[in-house]
LODO-304470 format. One record per residue: residue number from 1; x, y, z of N, C-alpha, C, O in turn. Coordinates in nm, 3 decimals. Atoms other than C-alpha are relative to their C-alpha. Layout:
BEGIN
@i->NUM n.x->X n.y->Y n.z->Z ca.x->X ca.y->Y ca.z->Z c.x->X c.y->Y c.z->Z o.x->X o.y->Y o.z->Z;
...
This chain:
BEGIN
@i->1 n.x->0.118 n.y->0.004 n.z->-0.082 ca.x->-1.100 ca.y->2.686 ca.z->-1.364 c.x->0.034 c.y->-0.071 c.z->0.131 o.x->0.114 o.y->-0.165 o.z->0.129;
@i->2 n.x->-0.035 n.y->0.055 n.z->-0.088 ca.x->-1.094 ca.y->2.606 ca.z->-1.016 c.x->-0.141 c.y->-0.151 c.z->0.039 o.x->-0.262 o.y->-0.134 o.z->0.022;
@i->3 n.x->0.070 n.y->0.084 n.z->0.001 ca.x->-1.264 ca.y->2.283 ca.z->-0.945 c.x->-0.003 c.y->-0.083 c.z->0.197 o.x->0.089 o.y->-0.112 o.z->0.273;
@i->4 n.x->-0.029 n.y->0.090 n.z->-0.157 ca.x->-1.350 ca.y->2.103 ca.z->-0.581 c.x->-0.081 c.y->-0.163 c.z->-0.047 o.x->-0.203 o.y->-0.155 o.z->-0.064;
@i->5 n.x->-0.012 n.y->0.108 n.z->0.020 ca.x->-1.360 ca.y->1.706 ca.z->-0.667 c.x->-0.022 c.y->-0.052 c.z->0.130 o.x->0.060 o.y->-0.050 o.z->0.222;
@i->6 n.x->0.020 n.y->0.051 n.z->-0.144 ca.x->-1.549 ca.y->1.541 ca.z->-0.390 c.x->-0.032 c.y->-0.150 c.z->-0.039 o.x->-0.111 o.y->-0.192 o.z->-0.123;
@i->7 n.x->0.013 n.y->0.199 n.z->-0.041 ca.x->-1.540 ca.y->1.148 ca.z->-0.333 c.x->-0.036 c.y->-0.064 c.z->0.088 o.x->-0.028 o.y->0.005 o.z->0.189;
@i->8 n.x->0.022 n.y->0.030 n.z->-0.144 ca.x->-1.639 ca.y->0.949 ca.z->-0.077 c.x->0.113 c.y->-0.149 c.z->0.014 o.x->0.107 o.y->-0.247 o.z->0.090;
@i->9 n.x->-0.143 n.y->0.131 n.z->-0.008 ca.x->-1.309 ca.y->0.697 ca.z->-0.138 c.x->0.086 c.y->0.085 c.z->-0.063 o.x->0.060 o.y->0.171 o.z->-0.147;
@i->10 n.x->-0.091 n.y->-0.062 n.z->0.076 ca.x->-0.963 ca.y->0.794 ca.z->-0.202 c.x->0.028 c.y->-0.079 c.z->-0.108 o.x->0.018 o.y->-0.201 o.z->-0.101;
@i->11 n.x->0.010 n.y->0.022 n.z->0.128 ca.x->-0.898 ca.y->0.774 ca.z->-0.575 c.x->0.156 c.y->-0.116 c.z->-0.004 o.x->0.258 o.y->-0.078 o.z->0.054;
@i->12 n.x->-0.169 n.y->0.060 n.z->-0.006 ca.x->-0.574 ca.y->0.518 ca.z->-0.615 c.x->-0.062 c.y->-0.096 c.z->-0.148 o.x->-0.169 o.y->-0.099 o.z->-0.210;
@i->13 n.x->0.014 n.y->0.075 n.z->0.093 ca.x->-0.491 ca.y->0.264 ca.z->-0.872 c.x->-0.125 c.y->-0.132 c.z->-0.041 o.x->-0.167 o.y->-0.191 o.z->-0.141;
@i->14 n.x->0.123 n.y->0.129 n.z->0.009 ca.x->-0.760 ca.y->0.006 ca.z->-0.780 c.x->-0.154 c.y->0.093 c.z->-0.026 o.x->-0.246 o.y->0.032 o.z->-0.079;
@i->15 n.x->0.107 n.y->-0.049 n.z->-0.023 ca.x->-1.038 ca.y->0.266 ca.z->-0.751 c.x->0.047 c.y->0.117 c.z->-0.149 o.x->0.086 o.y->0.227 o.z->-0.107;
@i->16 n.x->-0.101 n.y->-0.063 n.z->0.123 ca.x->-0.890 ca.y->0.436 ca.z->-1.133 c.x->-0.135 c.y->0.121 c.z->-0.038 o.x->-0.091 o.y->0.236 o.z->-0.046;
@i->17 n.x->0.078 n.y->-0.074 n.z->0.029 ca.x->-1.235 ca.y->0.619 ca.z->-1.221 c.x->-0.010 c.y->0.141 c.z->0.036 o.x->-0.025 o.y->0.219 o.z->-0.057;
@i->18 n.x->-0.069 n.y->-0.097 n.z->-0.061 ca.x->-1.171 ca.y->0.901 ca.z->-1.010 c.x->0.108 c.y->0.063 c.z->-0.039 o.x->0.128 o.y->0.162 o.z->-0.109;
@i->19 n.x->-0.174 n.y->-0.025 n.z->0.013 ca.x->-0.797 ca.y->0.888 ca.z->-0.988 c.x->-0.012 c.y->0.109 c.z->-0.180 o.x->-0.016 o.y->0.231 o.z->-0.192;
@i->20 n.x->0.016 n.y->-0.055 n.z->0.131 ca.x->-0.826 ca.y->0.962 ca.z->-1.391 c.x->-0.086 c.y->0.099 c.z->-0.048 o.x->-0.079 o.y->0.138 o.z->-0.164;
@i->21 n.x->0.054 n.y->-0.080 n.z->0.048 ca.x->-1.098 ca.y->1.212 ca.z->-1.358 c.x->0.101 c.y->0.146 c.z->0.034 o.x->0.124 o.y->0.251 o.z->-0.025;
@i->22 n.x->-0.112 n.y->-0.120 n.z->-0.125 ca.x->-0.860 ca.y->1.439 ca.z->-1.117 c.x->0.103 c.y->0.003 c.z->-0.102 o.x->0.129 o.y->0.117 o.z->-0.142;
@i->23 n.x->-0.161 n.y->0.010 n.z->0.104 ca.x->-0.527 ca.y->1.331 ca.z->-1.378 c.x->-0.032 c.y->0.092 c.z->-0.091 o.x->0.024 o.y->0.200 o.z->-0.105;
@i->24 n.x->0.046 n.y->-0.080 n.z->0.156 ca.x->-0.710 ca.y->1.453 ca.z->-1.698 c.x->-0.065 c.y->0.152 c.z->0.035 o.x->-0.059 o.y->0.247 o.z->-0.042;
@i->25 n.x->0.014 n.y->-0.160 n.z->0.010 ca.x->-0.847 ca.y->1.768 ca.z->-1.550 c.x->0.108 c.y->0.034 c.z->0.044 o.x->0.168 o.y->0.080 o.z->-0.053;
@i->26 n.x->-0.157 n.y->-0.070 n.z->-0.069 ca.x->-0.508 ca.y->1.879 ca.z->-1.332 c.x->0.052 c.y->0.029 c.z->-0.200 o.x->0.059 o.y->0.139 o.z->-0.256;
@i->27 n.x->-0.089 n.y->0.018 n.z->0.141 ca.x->-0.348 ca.y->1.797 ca.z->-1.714 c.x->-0.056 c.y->0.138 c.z->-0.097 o.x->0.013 o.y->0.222 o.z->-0.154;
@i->28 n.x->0.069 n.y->-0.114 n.z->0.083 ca.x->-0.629 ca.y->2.037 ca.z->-1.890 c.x->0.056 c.y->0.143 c.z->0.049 o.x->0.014 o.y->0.250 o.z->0.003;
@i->29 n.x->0.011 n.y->-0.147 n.z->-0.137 ca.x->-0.503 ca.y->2.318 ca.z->-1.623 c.x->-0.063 c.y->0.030 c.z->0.058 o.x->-0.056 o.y->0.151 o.z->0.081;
@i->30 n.x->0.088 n.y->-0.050 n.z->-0.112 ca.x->-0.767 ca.y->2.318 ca.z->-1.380 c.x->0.068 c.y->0.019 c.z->0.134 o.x->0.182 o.y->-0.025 o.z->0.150;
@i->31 n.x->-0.071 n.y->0.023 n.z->-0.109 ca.x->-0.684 ca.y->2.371 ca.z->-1.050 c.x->-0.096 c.y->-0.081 c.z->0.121 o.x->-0.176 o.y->-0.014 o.z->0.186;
@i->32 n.x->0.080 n.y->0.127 n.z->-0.034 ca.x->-0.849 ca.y->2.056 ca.z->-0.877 c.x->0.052 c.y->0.015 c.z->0.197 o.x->0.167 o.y->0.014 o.z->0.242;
@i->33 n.x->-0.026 n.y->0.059 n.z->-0.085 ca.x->-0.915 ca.y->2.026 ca.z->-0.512 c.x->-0.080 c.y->-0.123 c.z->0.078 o.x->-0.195 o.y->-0.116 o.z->0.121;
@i->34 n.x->0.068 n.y->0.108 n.z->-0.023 ca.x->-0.985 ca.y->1.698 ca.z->-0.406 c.x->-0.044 c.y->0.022 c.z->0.167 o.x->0.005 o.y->0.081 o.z->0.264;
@i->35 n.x->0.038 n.y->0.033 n.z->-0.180 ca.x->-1.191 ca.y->1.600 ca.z->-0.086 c.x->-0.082 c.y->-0.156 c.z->-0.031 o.x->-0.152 o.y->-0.199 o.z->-0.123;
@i->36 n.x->0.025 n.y->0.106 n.z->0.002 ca.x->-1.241 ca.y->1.279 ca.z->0.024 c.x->-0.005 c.y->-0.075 c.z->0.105 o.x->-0.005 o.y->-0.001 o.z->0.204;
@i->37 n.x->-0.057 n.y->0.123 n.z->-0.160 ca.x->-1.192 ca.y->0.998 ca.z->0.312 c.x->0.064 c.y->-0.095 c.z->-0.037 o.x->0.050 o.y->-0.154 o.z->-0.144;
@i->38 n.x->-0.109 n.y->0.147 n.z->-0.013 ca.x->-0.920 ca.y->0.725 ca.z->0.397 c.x->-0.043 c.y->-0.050 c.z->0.067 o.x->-0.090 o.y->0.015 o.z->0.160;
@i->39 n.x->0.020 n.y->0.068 n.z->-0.136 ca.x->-1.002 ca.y->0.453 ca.z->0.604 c.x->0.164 c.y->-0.107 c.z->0.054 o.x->0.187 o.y->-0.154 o.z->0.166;
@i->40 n.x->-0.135 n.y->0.104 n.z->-0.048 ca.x->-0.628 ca.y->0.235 ca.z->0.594 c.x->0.136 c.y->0.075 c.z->-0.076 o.x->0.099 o.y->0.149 o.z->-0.167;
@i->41 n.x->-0.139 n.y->-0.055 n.z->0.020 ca.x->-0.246 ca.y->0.362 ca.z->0.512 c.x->0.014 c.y->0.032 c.z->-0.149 o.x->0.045 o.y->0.136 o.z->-0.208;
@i->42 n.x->0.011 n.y->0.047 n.z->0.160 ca.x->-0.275 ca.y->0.227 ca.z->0.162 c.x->-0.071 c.y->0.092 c.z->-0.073 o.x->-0.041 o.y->0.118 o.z->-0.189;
@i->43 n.x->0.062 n.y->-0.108 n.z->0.072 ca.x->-0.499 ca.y->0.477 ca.z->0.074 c.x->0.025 c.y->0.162 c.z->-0.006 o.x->-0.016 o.y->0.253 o.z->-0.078;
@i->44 n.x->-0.004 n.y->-0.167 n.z->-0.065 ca.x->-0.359 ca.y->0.792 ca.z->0.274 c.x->0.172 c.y->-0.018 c.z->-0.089 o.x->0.222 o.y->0.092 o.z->-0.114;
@i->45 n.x->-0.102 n.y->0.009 n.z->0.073 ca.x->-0.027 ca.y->0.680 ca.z->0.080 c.x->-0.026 c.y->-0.002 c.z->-0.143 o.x->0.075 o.y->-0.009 o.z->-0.212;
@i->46 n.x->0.042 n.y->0.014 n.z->0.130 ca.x->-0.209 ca.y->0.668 ca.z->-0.255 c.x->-0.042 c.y->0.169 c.z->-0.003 o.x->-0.068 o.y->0.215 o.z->-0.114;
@i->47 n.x->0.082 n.y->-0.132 n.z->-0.020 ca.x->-0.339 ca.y->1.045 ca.z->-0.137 c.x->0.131 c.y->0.065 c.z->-0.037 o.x->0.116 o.y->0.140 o.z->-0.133;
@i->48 n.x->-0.106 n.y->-0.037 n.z->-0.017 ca.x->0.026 ca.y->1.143 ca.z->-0.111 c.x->0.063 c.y->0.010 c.z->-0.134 o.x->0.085 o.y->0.118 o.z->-0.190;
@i->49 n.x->-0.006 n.y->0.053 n.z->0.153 ca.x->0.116 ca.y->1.016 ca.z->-0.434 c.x->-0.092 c.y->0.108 c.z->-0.096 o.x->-0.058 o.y->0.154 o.z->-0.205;
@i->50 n.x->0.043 n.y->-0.080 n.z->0.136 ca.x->-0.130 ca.y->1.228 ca.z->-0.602 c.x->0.016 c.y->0.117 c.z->0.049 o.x->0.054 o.y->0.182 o.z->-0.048;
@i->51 n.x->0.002 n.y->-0.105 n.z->-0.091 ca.x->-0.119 ca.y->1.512 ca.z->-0.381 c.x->0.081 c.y->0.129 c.z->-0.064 o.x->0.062 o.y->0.248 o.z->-0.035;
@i->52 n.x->-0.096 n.y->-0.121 n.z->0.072 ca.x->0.178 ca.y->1.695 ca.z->-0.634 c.x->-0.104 c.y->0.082 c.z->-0.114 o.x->-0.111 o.y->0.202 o.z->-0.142;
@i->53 n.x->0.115 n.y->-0.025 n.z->0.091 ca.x->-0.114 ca.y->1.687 ca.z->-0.890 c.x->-0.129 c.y->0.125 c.z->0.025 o.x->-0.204 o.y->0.182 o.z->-0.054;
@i->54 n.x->0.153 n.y->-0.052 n.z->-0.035 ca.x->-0.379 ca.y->1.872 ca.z->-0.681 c.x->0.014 c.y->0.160 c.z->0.053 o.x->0.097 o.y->0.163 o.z->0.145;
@i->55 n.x->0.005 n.y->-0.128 n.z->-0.038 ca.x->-0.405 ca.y->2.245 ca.z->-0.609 c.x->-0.048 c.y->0.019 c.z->0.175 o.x->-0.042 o.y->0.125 o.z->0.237;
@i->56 n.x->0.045 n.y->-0.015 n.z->-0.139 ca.x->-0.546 ca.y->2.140 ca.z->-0.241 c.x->-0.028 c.y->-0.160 c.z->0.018 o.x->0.005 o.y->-0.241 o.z->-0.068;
@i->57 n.x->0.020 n.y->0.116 n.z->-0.081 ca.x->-0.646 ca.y->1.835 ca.z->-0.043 c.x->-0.074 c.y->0.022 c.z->0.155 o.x->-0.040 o.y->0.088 o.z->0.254;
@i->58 n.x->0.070 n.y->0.001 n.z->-0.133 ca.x->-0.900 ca.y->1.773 ca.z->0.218 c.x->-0.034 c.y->-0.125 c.z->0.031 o.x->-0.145 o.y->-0.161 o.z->-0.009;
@i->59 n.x->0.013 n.y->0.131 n.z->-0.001 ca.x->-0.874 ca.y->1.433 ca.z->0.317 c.x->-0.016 c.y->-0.032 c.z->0.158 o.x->0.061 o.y->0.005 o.z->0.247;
@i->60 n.x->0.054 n.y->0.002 n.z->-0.159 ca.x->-1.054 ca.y->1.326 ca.z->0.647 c.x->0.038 c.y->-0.168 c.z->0.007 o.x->0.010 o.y->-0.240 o.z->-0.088;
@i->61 n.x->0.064 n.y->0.137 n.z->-0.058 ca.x->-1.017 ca.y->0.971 ca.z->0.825 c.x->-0.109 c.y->-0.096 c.z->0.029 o.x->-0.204 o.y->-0.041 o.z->0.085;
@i->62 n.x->0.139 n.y->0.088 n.z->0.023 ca.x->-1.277 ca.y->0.681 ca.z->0.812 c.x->0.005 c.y->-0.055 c.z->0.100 o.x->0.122 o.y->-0.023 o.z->0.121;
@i->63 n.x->-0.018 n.y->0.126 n.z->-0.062 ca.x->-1.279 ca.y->0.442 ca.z->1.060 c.x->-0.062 c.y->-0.116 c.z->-0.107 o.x->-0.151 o.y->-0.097 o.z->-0.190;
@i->64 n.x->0.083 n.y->0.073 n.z->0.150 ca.x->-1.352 ca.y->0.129 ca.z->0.829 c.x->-0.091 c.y->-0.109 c.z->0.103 o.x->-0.148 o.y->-0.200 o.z->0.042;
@i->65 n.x->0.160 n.y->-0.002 n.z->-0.010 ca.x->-1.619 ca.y->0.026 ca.z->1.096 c.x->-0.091 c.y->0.069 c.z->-0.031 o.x->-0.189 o.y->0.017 o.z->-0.083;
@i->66 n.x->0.103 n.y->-0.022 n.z->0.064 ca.x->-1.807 ca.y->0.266 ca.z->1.026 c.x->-0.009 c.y->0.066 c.z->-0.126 o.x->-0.081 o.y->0.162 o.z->-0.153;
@i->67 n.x->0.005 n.y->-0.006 n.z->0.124 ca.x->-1.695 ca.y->0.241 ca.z->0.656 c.x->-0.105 c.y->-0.113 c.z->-0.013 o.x->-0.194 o.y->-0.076 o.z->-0.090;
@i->68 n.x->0.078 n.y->0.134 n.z->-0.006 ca.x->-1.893 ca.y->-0.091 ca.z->0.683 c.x->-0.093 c.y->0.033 c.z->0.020 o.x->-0.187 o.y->0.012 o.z->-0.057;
@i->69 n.x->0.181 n.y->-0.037 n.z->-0.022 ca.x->-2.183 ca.y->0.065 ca.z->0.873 c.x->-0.057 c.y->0.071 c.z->-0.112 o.x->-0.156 o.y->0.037 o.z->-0.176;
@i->70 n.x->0.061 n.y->-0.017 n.z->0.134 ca.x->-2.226 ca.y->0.259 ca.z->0.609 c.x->-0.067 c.y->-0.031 c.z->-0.179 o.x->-0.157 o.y->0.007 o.z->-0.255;
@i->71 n.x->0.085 n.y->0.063 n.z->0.075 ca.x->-2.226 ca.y->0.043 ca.z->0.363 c.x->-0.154 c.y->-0.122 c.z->-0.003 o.x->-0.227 o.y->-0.161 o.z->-0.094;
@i->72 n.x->0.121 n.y->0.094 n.z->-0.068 ca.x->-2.495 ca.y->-0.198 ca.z->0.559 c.x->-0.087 c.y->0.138 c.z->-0.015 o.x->-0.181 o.y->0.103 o.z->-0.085;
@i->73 n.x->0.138 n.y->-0.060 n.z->-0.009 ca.x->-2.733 ca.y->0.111 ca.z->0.578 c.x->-0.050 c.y->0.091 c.z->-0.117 o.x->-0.162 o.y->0.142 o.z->-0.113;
């Protein structure tokens, strides 16, 4: 089944809820494409990392001001 996995954080080891929903379906044979946002390196390098896993990737930039504004509103 093809699946589109949308987030509004990239999935990495600290943020595992995700990360592990994307692992265990890719594993079932779905074909998973994630979409999501980065706001710092650490995360667009955690994207990379899973990236062999994923049938696609749509990963946009954050600024993490207005990752912040968003969380204030």
């Amino acid at each position: 089944m093809k699946i589109l996995f949308v987030t509004a954080y990239a999935p990495s080891l600290i943020r595992t809820r995700a990360l592990n929903f994307v692992k265990s379906l890719a594993a079932a044979g779905h074909a998973i494409t994630l979409a999501t946002l980065w706001s710092g390196e650490d995360e667009r390098m955690a994207l990379r990392s899973l990236d062999a896993t994923l049938a696609g990737l749509i990963a946009e930039r954050i600024h993490p001001a207005r990752s912040m504004w968003n969380c204030i509103c």
